[in-house]
Steps between C-alpha positions, in 0.01 A plus 500: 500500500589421146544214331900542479429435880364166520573331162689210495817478276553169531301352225540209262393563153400245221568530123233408242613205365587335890242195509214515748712189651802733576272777560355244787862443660597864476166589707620179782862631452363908607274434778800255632748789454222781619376287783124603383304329245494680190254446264627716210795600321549765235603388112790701383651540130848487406559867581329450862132660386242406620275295274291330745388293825416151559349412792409193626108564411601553181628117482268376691235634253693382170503161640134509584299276246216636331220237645619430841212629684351158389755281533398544889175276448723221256576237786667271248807804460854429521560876607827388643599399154379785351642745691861355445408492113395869531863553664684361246297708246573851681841469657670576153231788402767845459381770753402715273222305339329567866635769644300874586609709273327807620683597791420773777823634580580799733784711531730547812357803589109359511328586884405195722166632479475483099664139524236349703230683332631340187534153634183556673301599186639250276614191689841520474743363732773584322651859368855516307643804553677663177673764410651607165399170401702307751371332725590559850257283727182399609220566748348212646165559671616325791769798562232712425309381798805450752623799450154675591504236783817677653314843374246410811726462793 
């Protein structure tokens, strides 16, 4: 079983300078379309090569303040506030200032077994499949999984 096999070629791809607030509506737009929740789409350059990923970890950790890990024990906080003032901040940040730019990729031809050992090893959940620099699809760990699911019966 090779990747060609269960990769999904229906992907959504960002370009760098998308905001993380349209970057936000494309991932609510996908999982709509996809009828899964995706968590991360792949940033693509005006000839369609892959430059990076963004993933919602990757926002959620841009928008993290430094200090919050004592804000917990400030009862006089207005996190509500803050959070919403943090939003405004973020939601015109381009993609690319947060983006992974070192991307595992695999080609079409790359064996179940090497997939999962990869996403395994390195906590991905996510593999873009290219080829001749295009690319093609992506792996999602959850495939990964059903298909070895059906694999059993």
């Amino acid at each position: 079983m090779l990747a060609q096999d269960i990769m999904d070629t229906r992907f959504r791809t960002l370009q760098p300078r998308d905001t993380i607030a349209a970057a936000v509506r494309a991932f609510h737009e996908v999982s709509r379309e996809q009828g899964k929740k995706i968590f991360g789409l792949m940033v693509t350059d005006a000839a369609d090569h892959l430059v990076g990923m963004l993933s919602i970890y990757d926002i959620l950790l841009f928008m993290q303040p430094k200090h919050v890990h004592i804000w917990g024990e400030m009862e006089d906080m207005d996190f509500e506030k803050l959070f919403n003032d943090l939003l405004k901040r973020v939601k015109d940040v381009p993609v690319e200032d947060i983006m992974t730019t070192d991307v595992v990729t695999i080609s079409p031809t790359t064996h179940l077994m090497i997939i999962s050992d990869i996403m395994i090893k390195k906590h991905i959940r996510r593999l873009p499949v290219i080829a001749a620099e295009q690319v093609l699809g992506i792996v999602y760990v959850s495939d990964v999984f059903h298909h070895l699911l059906h694999r059993f019966q």
